[in-house]
C-alpha positions, 0 to 999 in steps of 0.5 A: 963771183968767179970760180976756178973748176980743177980736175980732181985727177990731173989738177988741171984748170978744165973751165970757170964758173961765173955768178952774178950772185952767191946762190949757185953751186958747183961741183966737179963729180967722177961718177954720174949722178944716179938722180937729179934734183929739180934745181940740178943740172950736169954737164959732162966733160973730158978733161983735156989734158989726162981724157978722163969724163967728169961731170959738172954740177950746177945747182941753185941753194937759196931760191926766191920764193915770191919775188913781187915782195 
């Protein structure tokens, strides 16, 4: 699965995320998160074309809970 991220500023194409499967989430943030869960990960960026910090939230929703079955 590929998805296209945008500035929510400028509009403008700042990267992809690509999945093997539908159980990632992204999403672009203005303001850093103040906590994190335990399947969260953030990425600051800049945007390119108007120099503004975002952020990028990838997280997992459906997780394997016991994988030998």
């Amino acid at each position: 699965m590929k998805i296209k991220l945008y500035c929510p500023f400028c509009e403008r194409c700042i990267g992809y995320s690509i999945s093997s499967d539908n159980t990632g989430l992204t999403k672009i943030l203005v303001k850093e998160p103040k906590r994190l869960r335990k399947t969260q990960m953030i990425h600051q960026i800049k945007c390119s074309k108007c120099k503004s910090d975002l952020f990028v939230s990838m997280e997992f929703t459906d997780q394997i809970i016991n994988p030998e079955n």
